[in-house]
MARMI-173850 format. One record per residue: x, z negated, y negated of N, C-alpha, C, O in turn; residue in one letter. Coordinates in pm, whole numbers, plus 50000, padded with zeros to 5 digits. Layout:
<recs>
XZYXZYXZYXZYa;...
</recs>
This chain:
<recs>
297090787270122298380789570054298570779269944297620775969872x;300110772569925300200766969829300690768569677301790773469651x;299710763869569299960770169462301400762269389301630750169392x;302080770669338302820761069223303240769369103303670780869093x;302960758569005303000760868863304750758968838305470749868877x;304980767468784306430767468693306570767268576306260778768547x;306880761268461306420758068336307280750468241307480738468222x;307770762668183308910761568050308270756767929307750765367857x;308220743667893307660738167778307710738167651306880736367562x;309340741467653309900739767492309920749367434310530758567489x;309170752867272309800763867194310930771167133311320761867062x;311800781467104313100787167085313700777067181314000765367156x;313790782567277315060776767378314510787767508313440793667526x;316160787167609316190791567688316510806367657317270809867567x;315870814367738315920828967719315510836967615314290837767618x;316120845367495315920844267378314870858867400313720860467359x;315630867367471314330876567486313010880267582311970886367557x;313430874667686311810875167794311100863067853310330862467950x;311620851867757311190837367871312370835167955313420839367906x;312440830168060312860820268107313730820668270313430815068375x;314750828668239315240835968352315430826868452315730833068555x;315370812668475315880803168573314320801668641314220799068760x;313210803368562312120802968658312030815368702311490816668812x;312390823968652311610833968741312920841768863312690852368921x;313920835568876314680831969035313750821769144313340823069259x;313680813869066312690804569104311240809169227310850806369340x;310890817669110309160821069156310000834669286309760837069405x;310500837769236310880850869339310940841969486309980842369563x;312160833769518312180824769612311140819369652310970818969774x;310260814269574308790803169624307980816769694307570816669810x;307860826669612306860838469656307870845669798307280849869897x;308780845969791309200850669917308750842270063308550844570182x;308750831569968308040818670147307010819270117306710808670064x;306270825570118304940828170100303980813870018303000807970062x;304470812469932304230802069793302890813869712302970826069728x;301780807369629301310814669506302010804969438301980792769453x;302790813569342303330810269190302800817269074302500829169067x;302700805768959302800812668835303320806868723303110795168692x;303880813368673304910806568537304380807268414304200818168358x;304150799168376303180791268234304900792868151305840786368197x;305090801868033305830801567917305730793867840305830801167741x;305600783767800305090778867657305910782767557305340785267451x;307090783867560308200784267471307270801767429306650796567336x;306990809867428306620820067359304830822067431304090824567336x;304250821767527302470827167506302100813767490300880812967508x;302510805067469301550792367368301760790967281300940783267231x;302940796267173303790790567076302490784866955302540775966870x;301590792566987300470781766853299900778166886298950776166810x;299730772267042298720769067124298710750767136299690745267085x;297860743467186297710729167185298260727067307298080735767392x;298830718367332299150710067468297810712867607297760717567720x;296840705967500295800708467568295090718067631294290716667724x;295530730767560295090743767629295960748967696295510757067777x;297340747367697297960748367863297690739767938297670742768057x;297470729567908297330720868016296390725368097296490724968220x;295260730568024294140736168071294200750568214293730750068328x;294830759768157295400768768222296400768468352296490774068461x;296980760168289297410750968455296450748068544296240751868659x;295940741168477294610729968604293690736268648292810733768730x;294120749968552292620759168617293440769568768292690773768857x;294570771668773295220772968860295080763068963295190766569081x;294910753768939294870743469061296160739269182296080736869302x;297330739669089298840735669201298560722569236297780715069176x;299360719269359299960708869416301100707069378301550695869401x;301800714869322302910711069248302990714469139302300724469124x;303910708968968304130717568918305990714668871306470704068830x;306470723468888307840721968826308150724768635307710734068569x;308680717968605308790719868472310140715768430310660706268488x;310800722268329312140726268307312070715768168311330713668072x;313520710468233313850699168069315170710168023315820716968101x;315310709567901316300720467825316630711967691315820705667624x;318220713667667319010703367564318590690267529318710681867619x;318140686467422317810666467395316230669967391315530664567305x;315710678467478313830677267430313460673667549313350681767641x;313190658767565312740650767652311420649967649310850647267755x;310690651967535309200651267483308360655467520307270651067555x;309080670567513308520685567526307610682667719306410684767735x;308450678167824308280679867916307240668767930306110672567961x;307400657867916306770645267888305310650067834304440649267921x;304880654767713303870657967674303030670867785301820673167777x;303710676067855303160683867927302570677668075301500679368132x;303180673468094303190662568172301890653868160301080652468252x;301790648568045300960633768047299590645368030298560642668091x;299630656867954298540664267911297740670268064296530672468074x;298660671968161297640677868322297390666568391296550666068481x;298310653768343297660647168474296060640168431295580633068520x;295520641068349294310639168311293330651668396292210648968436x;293830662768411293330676268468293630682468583292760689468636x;294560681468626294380684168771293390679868803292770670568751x;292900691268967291810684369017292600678969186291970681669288x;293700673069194294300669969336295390660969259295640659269140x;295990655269397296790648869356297980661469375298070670569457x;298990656369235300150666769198301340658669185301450647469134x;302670669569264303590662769249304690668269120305200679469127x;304870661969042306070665368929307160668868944307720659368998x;307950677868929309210679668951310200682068834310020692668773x;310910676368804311350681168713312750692668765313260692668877x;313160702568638314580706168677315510715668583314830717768483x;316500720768574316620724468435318050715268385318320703968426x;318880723668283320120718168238320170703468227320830697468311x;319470695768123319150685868079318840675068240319420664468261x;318130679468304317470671268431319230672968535319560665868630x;319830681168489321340680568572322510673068475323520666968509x;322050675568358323750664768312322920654468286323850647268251x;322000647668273321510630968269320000636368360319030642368315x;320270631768496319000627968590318480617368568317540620268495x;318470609968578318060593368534317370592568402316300587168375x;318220599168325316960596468166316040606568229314900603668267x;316460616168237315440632068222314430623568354313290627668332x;314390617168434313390615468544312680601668450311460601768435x;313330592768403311900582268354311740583368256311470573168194x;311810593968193311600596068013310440610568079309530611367996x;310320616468142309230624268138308150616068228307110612768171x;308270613468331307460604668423307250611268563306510609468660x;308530622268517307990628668700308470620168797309250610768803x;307380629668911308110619069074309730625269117310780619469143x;309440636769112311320640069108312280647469058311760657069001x;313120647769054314070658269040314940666069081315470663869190x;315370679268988316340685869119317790686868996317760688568875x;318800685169077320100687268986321110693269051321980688969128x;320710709968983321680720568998320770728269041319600729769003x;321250732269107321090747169152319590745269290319800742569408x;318110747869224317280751769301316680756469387315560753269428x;317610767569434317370775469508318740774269655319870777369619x;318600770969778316990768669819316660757069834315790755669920x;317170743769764316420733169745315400728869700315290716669688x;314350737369663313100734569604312170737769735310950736469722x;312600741169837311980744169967311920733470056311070731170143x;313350724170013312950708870119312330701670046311650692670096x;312390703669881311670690669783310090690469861309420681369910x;309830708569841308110706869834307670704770065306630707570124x;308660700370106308490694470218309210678270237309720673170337x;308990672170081309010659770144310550656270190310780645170238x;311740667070173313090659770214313850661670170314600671270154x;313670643370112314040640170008316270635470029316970630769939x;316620638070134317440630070164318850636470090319910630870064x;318320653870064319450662870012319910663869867319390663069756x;321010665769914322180665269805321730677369678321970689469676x;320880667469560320530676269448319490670469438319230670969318x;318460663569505317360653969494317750641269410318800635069426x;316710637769311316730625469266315390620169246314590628169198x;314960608369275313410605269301313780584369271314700576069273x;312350585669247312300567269252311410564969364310370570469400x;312070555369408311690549569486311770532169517312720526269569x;310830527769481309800512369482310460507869359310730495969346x;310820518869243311560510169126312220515869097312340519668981x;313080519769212314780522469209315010539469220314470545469313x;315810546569126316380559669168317090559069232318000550969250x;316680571869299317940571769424318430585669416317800594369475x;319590589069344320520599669310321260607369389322380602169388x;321280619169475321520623069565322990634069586323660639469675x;322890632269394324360638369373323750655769348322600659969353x;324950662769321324460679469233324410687269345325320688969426x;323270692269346323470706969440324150719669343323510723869247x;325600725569384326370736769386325460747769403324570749169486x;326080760269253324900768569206325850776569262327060774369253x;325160789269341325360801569425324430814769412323790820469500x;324590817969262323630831469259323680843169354322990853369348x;324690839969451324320849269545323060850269627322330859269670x;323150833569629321780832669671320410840869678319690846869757x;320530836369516318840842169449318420856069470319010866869469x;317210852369490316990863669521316510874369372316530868569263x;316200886269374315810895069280314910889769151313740891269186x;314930885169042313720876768973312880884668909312880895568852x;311950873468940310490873968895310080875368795310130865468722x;309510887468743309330888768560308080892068558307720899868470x;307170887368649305390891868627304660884468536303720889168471x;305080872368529304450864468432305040861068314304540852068247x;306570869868260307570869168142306990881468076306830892268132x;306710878767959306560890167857308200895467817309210888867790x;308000909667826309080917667793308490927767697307690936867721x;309110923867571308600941367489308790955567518309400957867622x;308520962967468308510974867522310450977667479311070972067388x;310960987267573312100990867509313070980367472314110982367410x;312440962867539313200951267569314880952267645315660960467694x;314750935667609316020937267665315680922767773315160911867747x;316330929667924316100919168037317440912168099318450917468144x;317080897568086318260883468098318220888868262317430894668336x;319560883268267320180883368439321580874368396322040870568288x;322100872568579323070865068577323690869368671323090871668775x;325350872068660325980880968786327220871068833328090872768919x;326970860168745328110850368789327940837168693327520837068578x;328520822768796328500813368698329500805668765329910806468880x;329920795568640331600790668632332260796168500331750805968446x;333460789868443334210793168345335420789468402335540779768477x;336410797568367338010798168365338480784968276339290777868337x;338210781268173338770772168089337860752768099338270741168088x;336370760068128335680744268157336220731968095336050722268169x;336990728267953337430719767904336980717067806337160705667764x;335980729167711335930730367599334860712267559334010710167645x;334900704867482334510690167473333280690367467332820679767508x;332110701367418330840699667366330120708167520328930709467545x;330850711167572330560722667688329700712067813330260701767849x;328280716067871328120707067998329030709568064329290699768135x;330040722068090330850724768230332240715468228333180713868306x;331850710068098333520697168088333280687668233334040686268330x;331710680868203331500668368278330930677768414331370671968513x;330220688568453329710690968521330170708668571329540719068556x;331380706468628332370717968625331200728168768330370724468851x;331690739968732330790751368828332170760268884332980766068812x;332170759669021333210768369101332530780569025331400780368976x;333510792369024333390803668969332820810369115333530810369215x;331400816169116331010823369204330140831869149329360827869062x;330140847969201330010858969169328810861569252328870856769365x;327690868369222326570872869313327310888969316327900896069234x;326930889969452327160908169494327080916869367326130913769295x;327840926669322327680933769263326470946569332325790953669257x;326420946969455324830951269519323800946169461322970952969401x;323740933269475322180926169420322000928269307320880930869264x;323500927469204323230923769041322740943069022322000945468927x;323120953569100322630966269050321000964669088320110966869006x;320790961169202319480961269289318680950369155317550952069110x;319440942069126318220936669000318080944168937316960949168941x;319160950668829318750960568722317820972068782316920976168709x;317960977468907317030991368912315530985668938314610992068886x;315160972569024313850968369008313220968368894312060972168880x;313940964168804313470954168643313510967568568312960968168458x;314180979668626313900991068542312650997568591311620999568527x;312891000568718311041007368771309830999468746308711003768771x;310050988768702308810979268695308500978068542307360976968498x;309610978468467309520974868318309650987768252308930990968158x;310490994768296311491003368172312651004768098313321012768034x;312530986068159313920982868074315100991568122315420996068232x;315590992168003317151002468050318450992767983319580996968009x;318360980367901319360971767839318840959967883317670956167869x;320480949567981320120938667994321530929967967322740932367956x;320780920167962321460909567883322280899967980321490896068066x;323670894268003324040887768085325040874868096326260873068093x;323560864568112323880852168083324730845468178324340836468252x;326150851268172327000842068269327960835168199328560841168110x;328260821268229329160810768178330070818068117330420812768012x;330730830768145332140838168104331750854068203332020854968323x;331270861968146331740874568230332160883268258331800892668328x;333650878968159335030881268216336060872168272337270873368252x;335480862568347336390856568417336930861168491337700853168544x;337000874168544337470883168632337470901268589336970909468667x;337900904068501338010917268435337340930868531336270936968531x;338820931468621338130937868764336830942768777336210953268757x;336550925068842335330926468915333840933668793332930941468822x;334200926168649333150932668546333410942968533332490949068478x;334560951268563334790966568573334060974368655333500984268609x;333940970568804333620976768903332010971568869331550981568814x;331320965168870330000962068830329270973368704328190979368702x;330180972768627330150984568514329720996068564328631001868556x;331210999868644331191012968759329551014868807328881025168793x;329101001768869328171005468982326951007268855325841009768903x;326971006368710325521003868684325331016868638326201023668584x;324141020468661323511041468609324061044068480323921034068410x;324571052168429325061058368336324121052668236324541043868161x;322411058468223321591057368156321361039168126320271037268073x;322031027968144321641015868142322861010268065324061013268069x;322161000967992323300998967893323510974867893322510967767908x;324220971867884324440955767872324940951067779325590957467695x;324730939267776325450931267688325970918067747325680917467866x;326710906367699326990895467801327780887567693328220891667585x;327840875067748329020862067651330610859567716331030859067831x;330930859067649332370858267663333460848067606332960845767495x;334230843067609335300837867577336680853267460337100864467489x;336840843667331337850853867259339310857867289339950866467228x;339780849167410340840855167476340690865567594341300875867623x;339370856867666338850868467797338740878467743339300886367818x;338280884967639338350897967555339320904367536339450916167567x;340220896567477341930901767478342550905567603342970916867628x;342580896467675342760898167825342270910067914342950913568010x;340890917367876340160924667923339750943367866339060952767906x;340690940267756340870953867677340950966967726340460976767671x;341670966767845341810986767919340190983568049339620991368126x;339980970868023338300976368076336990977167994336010982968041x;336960971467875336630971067780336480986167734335540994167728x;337900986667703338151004767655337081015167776336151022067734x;337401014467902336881020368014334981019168007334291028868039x;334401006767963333131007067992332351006567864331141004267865x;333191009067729332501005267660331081014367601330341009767513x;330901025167654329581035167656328591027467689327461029667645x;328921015067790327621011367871327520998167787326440992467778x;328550993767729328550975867685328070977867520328750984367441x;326810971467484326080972667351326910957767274327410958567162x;326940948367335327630943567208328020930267302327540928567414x;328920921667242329780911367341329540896767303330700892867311x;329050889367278328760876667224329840864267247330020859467359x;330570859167125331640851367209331440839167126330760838667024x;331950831467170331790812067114332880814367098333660814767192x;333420817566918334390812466905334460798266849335540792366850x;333470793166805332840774866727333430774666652332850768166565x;334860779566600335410778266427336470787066448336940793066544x;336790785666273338250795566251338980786866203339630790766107x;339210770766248339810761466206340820754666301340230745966364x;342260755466338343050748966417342280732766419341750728766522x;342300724566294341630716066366340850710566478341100704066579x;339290718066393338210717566506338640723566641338690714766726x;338910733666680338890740266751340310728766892340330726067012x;341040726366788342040715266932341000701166940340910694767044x;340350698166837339600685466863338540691266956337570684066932x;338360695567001337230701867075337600709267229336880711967325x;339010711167203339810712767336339380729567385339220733367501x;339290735867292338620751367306339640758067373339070763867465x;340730760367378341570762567445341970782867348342220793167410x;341900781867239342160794067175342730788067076343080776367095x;342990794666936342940793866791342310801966712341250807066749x;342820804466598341500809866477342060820566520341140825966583x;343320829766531343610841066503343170851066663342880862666691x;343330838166734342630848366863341320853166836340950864966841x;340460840366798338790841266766339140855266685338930865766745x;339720855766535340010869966460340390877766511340050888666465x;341280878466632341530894666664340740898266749340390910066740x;340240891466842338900896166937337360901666854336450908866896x;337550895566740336630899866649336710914666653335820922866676x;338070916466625338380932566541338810938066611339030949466570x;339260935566757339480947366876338300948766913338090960866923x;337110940966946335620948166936335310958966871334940969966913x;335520954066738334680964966630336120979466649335800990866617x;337110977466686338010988266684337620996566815337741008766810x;337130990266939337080995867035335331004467003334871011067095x;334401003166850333421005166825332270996966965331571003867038x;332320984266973331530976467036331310964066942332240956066931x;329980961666864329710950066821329860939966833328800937366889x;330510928066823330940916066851329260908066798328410911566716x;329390895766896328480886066761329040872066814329530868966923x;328790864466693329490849866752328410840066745327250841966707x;329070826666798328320814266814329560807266749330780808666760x;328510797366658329850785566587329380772966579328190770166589x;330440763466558329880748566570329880743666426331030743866383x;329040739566341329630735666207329990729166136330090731266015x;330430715466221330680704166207331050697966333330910704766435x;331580684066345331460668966442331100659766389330430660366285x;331530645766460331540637666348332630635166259332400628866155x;333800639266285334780640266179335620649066070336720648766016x;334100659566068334450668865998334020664165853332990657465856x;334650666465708334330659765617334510677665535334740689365567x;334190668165403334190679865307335440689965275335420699865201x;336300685965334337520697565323337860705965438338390717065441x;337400697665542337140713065664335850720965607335850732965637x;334910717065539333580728465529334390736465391334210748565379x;335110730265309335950740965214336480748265293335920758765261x;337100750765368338360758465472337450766465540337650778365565x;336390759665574335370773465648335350779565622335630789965680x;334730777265432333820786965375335690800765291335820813065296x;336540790965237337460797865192337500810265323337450822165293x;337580805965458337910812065567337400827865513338050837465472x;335640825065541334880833265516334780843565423334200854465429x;335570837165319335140842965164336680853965211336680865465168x;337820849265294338860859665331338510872065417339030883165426x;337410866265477336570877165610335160875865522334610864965506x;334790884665483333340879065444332670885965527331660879665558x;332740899265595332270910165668332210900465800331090898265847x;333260894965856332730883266017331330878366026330500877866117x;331340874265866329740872665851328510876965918327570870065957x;328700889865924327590898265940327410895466124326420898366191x;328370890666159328420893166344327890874266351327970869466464x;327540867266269327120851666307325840853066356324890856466284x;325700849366539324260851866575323360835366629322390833366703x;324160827466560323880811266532325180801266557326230802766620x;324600789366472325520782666453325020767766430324340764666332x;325360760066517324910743966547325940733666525327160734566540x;325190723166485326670709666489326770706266598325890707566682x;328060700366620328620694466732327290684766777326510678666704x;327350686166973326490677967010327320673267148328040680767214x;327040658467177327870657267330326580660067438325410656467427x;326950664367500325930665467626325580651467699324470649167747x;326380644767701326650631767787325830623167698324770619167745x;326250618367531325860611667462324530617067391324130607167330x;323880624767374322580634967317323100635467198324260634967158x;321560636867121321930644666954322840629766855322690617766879x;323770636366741324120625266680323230628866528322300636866520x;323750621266424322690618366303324320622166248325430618166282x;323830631866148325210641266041324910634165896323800629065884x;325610633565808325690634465670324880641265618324640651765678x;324260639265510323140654165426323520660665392322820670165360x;325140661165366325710673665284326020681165411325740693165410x;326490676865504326720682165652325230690165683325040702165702x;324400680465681323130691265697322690704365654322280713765722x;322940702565472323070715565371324030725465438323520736165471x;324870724265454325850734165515325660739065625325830751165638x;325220730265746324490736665859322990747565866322600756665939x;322410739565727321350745065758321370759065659320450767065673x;322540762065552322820775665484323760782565582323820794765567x;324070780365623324700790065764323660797665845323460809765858x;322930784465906321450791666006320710797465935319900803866002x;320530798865799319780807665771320050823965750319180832665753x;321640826165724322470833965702322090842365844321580853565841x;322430834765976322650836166068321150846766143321090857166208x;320080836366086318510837866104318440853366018317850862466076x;318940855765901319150870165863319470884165901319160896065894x;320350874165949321600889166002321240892766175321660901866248x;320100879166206320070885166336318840897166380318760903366486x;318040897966272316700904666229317710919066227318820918266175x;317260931766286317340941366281317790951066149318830956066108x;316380950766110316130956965969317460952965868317850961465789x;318170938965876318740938965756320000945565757320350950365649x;320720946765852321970951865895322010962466034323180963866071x;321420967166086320660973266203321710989366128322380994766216x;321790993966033322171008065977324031003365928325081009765918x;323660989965911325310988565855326570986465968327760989065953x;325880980766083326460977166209326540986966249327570987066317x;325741003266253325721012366315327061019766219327791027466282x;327261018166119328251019666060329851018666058330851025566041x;329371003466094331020999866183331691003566271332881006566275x;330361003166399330821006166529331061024266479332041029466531x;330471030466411331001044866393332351048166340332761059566363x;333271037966257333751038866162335101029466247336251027266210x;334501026066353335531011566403336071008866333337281010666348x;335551002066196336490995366110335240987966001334040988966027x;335620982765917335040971965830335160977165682334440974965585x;336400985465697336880991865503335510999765497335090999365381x;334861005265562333901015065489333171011365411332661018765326x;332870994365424331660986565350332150988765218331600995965135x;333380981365198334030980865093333170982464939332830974464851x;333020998864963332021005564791331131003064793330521008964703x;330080992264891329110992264905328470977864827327260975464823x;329600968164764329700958764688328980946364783328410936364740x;329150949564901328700936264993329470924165005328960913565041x;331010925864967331990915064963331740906264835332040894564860x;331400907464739330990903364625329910895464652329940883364676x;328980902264648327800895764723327790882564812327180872264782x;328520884464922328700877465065329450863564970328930852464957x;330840867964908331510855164797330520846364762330320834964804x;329630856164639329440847264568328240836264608328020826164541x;327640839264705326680835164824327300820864878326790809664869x;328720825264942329600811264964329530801164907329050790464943x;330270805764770330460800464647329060788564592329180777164547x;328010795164612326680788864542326560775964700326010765164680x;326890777964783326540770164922327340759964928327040748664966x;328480764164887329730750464894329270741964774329370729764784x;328780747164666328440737864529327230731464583327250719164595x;326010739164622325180729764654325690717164764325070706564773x;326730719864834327110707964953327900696364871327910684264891x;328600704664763329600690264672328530683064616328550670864608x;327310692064565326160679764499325890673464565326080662064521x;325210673264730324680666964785325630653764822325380641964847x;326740661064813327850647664871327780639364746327550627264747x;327960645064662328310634164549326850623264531326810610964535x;325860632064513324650616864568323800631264420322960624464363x;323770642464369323700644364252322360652564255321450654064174x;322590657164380320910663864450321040663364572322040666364637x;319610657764626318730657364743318900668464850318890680364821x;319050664164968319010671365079317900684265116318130693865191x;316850681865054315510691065075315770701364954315890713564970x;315860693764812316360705864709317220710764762316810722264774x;318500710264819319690715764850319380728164945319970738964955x;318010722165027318050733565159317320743065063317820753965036x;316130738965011315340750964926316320758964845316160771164853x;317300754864771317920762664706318740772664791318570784464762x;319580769964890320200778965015319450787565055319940798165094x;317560784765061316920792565112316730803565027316770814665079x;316550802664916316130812064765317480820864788317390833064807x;318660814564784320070824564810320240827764904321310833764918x;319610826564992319860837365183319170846965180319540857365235x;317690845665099316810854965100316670870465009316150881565025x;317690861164881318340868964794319430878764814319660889264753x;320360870564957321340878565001320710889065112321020900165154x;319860881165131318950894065294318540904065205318610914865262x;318070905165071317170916865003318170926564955317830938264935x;319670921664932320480933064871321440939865042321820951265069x;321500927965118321800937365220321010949465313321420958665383x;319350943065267319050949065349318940966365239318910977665289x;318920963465100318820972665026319890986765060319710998365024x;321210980365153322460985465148322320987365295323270992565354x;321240983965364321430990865527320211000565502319831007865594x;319541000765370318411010965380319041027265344318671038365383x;320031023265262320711034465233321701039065300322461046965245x;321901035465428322481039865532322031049165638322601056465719x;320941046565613320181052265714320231071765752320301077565860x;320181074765672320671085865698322321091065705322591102665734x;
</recs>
């Protein structure tokens, strides 16, 4: 039997709660053709571990192949894993690379790690002619006497996949398990988006299979809440209705969304919301600017009312934001923060927030005061996403479907004057008057300051 290693390299990336949901479609498929697989995590059971001691663990497996996943600008990550087995294997091994990154730039992602090939798009069931040598299909990319030879994207069809593989993904107890019931977006324009350059037909896996995943992943795990990573999954209201319909009373989801698909989706929303724990949407700003330079295809007040028909329908919202480009200067980060200081409570739903990056072009190099501001946001963000600090106050909202209850609780004050100290540290840094590293330490002393009185104010919630 042939072995193959599957092996997610990079730390915080990918699947935020069990590892690495694209391998373990993966391993399900390889193990269905009667493949031994096993999926090496690094991104969480090595996280303090040396190169060298996965590498080790690999080689002690002994594959003929190993596949390994490139994810956003970490070209390194795979590369170092890479250079670390081929000293250890005991056979000759073939490299594969595959993974977001290895699909919107094949060509870097194949001679910047050093594998022999690649796959771009959708794996399944193309990883069945790779590991037979045929090479001729559309989604293959390989060198050959020098030269790549690019075979163009293989088209992703989760109908496909089969049930995934979570034997070798750590799941906590009372976890929450990643799935995917559809991929494609309705809008595909947005500028920072891979689906601009690398558009995905909207295709739906059976609402059969997507239940038949949840009841496996429940008899096997426990899990009863899963998480659902589809491009938009309400691109079709309906169909997320009737999926709703089909899932056990006792099982509860969550999923990402678009802030109009929300609007758009309200009398099903209303209908499922017992089963839906909270909705995650990219709104990237509350700024007409950014938001048309970026081709998002909303405005601020949609992003705001999808906010607050969530919390009205008592379903948690949380967002994703962008916090900058390159032509964002110091009076869009005033307008943010003024934004904020008008909503200070939106706050509490920020579940990260990154600068503009092109997919096509990789990471760019920001301003330091741009940095300060990015990096007092993520920490805000890094706060509020921890349980304990807001875990009793959120339970509050959604009880209260509303935001006035905080009010006496002197958190708006707080949240201000928090702003207030973040925008001053960003005018120093701009002006040249303090250092980028003081600037972050000081943001850090005031996030931590703001985490201790909120969390003081979700302790007294509790009952």
């Amino acid at each position: 039997m042939v072995n193959i290693a599957l092996v997610q390299p990079t730390r915080n990336l990918g699947i935020r709660y069990t590892g690495d949901l694209g391998l373990a479609y993966i391993s399900a498929y390889l193990k269905n053709n009667r493949y031994r697989v096993r999926t090496f995590d690094a991104s969480s059971s090595y996280s303090t571990t040396s190169a060298a001691k996965i590498a080790m663990d690999i080689a002690d497996f002994v594959p003929e192949h190993i596949l390994v996943k490139v994810w956003g600008f970490d070209y390194k990550s795979p590369n170092w894993i890479i250079e670390a087995l081929k000293g250890k294997v005991k056979r000759k091994t073939n490299f594969i690379i595959g993974g977001q990154t290895a699909t919107i730039r094949p060509e870097k992602s194949l001679n910047l790690t050093g594998a022999d090939v690649g796959i771009i798009g959708d794996a399944i069931p193309l990883i069945y002619s790779v590991l037979h040598g045929e090479m001729s299909k559309k989604g293959v990319i390989y060198n050959q006497n020098g030269e790549v030879i690019n075979n163009g994207e293989a088209e992703l069809n989760p109908d496909n996949w089969p049930t995934p593989d979570l034997s070798d993904i750590r799941i906590r107890e009372n976890g929450t398990a990643p799935l995917v019931s559809s991929v494609g977006c309705n809008h595909s324009r947005c500028s920072f988006c891979f689906l601009k350059e690398h558009p995905r037909r909207i295709k739906f896996r059976s609402i059969e299979k997507v239940v038949n995943d949840i009841e496996s992943i429940n008899q096997r795990w426990g899990i009863r809440h899963f998480y659902f990573y589809d491009d938009n999954f309400l691109n079709d209201p309906r169909r997320a209705e009737e999926l709703a319909e089909a899932i056990n009373e006792e099982m509860s989801f969550s999923f990402e969304s678009r802030a109009e698909s929300v609007l758009k989706s309200e009398k099903y929303l209303q209908r499922a919301k017992h089963k839906i724990r909270r909705i995650d949407i990219g709104v990237e700003s509350f700024l007409s600017s950014q938001l048309e330079r970026w081709v998002k295809g909303t405005t601020p007040q949609t992003n705001l009312d999808a906010i607050n028909r969530l919390i009205a329908l008592g379903i948690i919202p949380g967002m994703y934001m962008i916090s900058a480009d390159e032509q964002t200067d110091l009076n869009e980060l005033n307008q943010t923060i003024d934004f904020f200081k008008e909503n200070p409570f939106i706050l509490f739903f920020l579940r990260n927030i990154n600068r503009f990056q092109d997919h096509e072009q990789g990471p760019k190099e920001y301003p330091k005061y741009i940095n300060v501001f990015q990096f007092a946001l993520s920490e805000m963000a890094s706060f509020f996403s921890k349980r304990y600090v807001l875990e009793n106050i959120l339970a509050r909202i959604k009880r209260d479907k509303s935001l006035e209850s905080l009010g006496s609780f002197g958190l708006k004050e707080q949240t201000k004057n928090y702003l207030n100290s973040i925008i001053s540290l960003v005018r120093l840094v701009e002006e040249g008057s303090k250092n980028e590293e003081e600037a972050k330490d000081e943001a850090r002393v005031l996030g931590i300051e703001l985490a201790k009185n909120l969390q003081s104010v979700n302790s007294s919630l509790r009952d």
